[in-house]
PADO-425676 format. One record per residue (C-alpha): residue number from 1; residue in one letter; x, z, y. Coordinates in Angstrom, 1 decimal. Layout:
(r NUM "A" (X Z Y))
...
//
This chain:
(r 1 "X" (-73.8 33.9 52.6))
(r 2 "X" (-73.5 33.3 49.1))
(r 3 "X" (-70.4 32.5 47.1))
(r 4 "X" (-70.7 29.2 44.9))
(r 5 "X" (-68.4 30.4 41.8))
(r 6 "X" (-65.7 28.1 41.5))
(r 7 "X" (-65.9 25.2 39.0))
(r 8 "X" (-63.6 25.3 36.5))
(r 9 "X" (-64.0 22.2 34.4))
(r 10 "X" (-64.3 19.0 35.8))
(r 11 "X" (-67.7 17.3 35.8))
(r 12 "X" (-68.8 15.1 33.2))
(r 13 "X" (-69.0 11.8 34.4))
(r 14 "X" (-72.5 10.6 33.6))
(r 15 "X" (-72.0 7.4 36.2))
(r 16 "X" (-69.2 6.2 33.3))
(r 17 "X" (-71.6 7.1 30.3))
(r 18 "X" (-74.1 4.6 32.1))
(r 19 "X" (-71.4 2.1 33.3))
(r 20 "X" (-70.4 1.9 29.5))
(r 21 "X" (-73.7 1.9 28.3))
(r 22 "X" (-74.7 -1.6 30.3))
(r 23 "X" (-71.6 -3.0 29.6))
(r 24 "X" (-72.1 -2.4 26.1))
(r 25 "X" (-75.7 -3.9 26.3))
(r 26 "X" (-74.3 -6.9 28.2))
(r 27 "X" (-71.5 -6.9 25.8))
(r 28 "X" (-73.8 -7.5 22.8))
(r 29 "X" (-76.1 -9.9 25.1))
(r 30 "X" (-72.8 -12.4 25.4))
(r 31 "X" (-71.8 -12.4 21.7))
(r 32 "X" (-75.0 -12.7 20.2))
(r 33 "X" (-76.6 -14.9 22.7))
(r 34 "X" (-75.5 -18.8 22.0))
(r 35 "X" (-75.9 -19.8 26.4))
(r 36 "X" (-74.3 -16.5 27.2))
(r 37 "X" (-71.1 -17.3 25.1))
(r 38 "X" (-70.7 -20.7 26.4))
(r 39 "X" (-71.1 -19.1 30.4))
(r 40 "X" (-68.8 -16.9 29.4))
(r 41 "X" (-66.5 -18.9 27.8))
(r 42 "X" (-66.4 -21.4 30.7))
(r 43 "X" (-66.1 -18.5 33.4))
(r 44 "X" (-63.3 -16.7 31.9))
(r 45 "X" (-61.4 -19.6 32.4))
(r 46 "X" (-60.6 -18.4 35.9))
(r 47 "X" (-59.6 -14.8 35.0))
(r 48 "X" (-56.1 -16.1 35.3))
(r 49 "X" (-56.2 -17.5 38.3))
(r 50 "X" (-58.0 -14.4 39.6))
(r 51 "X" (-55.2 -12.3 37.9))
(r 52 "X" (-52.1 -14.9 39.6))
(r 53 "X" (-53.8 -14.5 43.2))
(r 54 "X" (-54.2 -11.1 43.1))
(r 55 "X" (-51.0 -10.2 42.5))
(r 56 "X" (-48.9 -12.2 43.8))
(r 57 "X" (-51.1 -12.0 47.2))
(r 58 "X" (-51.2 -8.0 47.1))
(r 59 "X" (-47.3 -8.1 46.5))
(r 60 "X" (-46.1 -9.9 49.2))
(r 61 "X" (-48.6 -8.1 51.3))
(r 62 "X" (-47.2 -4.6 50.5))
(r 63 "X" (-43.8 -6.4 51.2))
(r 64 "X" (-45.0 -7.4 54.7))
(r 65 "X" (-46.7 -4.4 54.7))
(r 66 "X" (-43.5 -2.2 54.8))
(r 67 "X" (-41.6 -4.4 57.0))
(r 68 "X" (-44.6 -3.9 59.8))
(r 69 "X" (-44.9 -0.9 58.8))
(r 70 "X" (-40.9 0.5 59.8))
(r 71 "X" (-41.7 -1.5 62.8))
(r 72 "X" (-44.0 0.4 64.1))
(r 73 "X" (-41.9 3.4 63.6))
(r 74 "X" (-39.6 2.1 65.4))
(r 75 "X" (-37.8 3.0 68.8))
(r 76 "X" (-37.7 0.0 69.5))
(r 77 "X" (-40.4 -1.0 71.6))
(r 78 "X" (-40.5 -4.6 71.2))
(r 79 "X" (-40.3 -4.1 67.5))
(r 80 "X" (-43.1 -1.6 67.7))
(r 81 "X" (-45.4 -3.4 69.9))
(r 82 "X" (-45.1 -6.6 68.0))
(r 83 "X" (-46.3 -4.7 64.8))
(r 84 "X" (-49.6 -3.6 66.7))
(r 85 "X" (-50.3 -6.8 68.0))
(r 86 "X" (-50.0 -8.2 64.6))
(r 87 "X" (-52.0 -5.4 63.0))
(r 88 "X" (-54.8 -5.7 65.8))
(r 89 "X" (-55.4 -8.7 66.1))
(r 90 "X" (-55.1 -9.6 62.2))
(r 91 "X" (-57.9 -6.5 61.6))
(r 92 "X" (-59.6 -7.9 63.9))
(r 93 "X" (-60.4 -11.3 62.0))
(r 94 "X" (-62.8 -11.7 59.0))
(r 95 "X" (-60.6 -12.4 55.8))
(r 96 "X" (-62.8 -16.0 55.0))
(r 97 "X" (-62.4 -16.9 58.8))
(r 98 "X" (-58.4 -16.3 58.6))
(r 99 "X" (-58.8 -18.1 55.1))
(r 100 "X" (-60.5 -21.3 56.6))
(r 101 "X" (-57.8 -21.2 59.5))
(r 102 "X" (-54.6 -20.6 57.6))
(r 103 "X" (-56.2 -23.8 55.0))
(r 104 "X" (-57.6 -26.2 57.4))
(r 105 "X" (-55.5 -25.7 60.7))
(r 106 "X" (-52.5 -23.0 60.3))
(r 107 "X" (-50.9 -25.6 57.3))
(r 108 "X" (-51.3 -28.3 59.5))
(r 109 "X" (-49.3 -26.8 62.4))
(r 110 "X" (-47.2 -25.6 60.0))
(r 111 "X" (-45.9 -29.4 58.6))
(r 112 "X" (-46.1 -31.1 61.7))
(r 113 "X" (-43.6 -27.9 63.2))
(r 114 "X" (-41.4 -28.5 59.6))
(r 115 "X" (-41.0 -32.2 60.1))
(r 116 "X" (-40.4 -31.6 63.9))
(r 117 "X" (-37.4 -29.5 63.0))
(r 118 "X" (-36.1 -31.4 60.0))
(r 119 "X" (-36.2 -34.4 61.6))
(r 120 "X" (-32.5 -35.3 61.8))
(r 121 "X" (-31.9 -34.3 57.7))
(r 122 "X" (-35.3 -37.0 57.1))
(r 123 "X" (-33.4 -39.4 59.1))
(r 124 "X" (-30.2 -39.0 56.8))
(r 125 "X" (-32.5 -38.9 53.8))
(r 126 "X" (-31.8 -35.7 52.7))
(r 127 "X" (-35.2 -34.4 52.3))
(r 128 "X" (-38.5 -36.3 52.3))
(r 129 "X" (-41.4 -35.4 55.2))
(r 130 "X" (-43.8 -32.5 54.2))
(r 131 "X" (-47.0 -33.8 53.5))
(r 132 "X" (-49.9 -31.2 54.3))
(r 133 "X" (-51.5 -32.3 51.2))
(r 134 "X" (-48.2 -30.8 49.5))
(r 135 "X" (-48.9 -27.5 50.3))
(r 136 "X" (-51.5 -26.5 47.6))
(r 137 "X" (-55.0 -25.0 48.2))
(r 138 "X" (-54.0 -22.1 46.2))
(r 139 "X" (-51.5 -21.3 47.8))
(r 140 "X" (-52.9 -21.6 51.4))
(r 141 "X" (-55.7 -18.9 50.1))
(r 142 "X" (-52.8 -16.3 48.8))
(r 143 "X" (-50.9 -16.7 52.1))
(r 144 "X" (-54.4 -16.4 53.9))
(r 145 "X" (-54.7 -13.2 51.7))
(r 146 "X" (-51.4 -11.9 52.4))
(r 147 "X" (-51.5 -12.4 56.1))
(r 148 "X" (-54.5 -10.2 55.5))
(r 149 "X" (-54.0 -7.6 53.5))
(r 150 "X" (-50.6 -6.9 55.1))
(r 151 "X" (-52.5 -5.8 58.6))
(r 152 "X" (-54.4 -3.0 56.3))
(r 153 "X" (-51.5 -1.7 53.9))
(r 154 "X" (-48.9 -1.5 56.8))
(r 155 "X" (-51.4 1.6 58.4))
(r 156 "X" (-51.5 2.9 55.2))
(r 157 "X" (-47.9 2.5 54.8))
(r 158 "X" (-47.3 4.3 58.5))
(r 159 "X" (-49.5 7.4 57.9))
(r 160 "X" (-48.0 7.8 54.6))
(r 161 "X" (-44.8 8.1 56.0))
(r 162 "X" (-45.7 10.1 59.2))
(r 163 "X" (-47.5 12.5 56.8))
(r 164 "X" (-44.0 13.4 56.3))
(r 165 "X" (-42.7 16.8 57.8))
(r 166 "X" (-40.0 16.5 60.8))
(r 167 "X" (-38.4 19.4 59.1))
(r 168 "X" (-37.8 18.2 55.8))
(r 169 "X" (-36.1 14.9 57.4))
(r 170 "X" (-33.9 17.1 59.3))
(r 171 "X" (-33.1 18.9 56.3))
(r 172 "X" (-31.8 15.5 54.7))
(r 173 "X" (-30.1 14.7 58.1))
(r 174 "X" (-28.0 18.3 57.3))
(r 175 "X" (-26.9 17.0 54.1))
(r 176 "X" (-25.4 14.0 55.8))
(r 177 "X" (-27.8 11.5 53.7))
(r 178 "X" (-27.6 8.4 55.8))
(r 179 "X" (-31.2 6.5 56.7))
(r 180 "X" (-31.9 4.4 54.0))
(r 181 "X" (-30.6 7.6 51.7))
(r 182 "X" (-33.3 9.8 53.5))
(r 183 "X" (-36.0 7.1 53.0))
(r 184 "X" (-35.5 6.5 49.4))
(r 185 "X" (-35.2 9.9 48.2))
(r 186 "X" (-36.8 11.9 50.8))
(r 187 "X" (-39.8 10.5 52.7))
(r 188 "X" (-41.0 8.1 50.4))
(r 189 "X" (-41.3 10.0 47.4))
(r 190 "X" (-43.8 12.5 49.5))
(r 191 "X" (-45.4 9.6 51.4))
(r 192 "X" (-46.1 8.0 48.5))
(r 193 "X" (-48.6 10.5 46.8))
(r 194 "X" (-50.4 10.0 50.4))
(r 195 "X" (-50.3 6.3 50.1))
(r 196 "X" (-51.7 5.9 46.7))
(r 197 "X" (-55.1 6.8 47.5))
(r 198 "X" (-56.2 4.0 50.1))
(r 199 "X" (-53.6 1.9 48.8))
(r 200 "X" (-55.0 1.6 45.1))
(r 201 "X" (-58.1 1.0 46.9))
(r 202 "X" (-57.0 -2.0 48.7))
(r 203 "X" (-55.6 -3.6 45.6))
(r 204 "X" (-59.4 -3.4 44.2))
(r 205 "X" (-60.5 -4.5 47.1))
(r 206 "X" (-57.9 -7.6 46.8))
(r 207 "X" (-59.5 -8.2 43.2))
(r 208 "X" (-63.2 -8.7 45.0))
(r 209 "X" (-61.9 -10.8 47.9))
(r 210 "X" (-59.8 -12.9 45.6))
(r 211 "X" (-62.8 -14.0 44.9))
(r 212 "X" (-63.1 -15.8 48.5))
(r 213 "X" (-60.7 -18.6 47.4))
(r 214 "X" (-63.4 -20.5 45.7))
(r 215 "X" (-64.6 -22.0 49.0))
(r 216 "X" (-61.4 -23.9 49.0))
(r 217 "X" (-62.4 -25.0 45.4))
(r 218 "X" (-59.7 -23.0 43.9))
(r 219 "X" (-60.7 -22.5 40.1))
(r 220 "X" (-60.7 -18.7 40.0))
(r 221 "X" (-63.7 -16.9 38.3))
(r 222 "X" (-66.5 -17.5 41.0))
(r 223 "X" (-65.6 -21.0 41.4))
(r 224 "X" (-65.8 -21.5 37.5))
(r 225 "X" (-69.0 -19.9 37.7))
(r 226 "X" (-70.2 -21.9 40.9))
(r 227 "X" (-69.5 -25.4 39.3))
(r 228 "X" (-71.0 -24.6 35.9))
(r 229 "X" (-74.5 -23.3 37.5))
(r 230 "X" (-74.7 -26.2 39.6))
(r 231 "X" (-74.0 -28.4 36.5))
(r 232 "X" (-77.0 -26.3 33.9))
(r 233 "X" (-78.7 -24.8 37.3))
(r 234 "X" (-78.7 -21.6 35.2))
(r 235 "X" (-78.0 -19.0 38.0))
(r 236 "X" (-78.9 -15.9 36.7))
(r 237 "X" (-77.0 -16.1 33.7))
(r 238 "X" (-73.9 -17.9 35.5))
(r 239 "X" (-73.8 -15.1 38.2))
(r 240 "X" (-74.7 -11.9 36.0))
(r 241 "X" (-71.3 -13.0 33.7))
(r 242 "X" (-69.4 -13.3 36.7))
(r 243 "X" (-70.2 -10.0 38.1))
(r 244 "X" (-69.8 -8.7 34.6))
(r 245 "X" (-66.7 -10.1 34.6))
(r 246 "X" (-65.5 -8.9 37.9))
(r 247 "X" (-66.8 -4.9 37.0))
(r 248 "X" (-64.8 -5.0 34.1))
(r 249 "X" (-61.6 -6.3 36.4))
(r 250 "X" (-62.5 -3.5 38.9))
(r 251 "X" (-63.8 -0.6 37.0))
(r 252 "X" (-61.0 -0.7 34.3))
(r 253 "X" (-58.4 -0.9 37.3))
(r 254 "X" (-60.1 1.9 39.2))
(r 255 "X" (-59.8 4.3 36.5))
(r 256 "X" (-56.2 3.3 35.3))
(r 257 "X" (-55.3 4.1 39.3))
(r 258 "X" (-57.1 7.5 39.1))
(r 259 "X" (-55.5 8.8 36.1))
(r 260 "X" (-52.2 7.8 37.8))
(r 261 "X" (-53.2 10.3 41.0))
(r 262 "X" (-54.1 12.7 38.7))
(r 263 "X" (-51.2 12.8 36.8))
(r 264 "X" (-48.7 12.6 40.2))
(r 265 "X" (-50.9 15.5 41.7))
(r 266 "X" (-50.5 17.6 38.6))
(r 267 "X" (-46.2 17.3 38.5))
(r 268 "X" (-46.5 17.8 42.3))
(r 269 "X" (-48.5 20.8 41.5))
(r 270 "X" (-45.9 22.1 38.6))
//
């Protein structure tokens, strides 16, 4: 069997030269096209709503993420079970179904449980009764989001730290580095060059599903772009900026997050 010789250069990569190449043509298309600009103008409008969900919604689901994640690692087995049911059954639940859920009947078990408990300080008039109107639709769509993407990033968080050698841990247990010593300077530094990977992925990911918060009228990009082509019933255009839009988000984010891996797996390497 033949030996391929071993490539020694990276390939050039053509599928940038030809993502750069439409974006440049669509680029031009925008500023020199009067009904473009205005689409565009009007959608961008949401970029910073898209921006605030995503990461808000992505941190305080790597937070969770942890936590569920150390659970599961646990030894103890109520602590340990609890994380798999969470993470089974939350896997198990499309992201718009747990978004309509948490919005229209999670929140409302939510207030009525609130005022149940806070019942005696609303008597004294310490605090006014929680309203489910006062719990914002954006804010229902990030926790939906969070509730999530936590499920996901807590089995990337628990490979990434099994990937771990027992012998290394040991090694750190020798030195008499307490747990939270051997975590910070041991395992996690190591786990992390595992975790990056998938977890750079989700956070993409996070960017496209953000995008699922419109249906609760949320004004991020797609709901910009939603209310302006019912309003001029121009679809095409409405829809191509918003994808444009959203590759530009993604793309640019994807390659940032690559050069990071590269860099980490070239100090690992030195």
């Amino acid at each position: 069997m033949a030996i391929q010789p071993r490539q020694t250069e990276r390939e050039f990569p053509w599928w940038l030269a030809a993502f750069a190449c439409v974006m440049g043509a669509a680029t031009i298309a925008i500023v020199s096209s009067e009904l473009y600009s205005q689409v565009f103008s009007t959608v961008a409008k949401g970029i910073g709503v898209t921006i605030f969900v995503t990461v808000i919604a992505f941190a305080l689901a790597s937070a969770l993420g942890l936590l569920l994640a150390l659970m599961s690692l646990s030894k103890s087995k109520w602590l340990s079970q609890t994380a798999r049911f969470y993470v089974e059954i939350i896997r198990g639940v499309p992201v718009l179904v747990l978004l309509f859920w948490i919005a229209f009947a999670g929140v409302p078990v939510f207030v009525s449980g609130w005022n149940a408990l806070t019942l005696p300080l609303q008597s004294a008039g310490l605090i006014d009764p929680l309203q489910v109107r006062d719990v914002s639709l954006l804010w229902r769509a990030i926790i939906a989001l969070v509730i999530a993407y936590s499920s996901f990033i807590a089995e990337i968080f628990r490979a990434g730290i099994q990937s771990v050698g027992d012998g290394q841990i040991d090694a750190a247990k020798s030195l008499g580095m307490h747990r939270w010593a051997r975590f910070r300077y041991v395992v996690w530094p190591q786990a992390f060059r595992t975790i990056l990977p998938p977890y750079s992925n989700d956070f993409i990911a996070m960017v496209k599903d953000s995008s699922l918060v419109s249906v609760l009228g949320v004004a991020d990009i797609t709901q910009m772009g939603k209310i302006y082509a019912a309003g001029s019933f121009r679809f095409f255009e409405t829809y191509s900026i918003v994808a444009y839009i959203y590759l530009l988000l993604t793309i640019s984010l994807s390659l940032v997050l690559r050069g990071l891996e590269r860099r980490m797996r070239k100090d690992h390497e030195r």
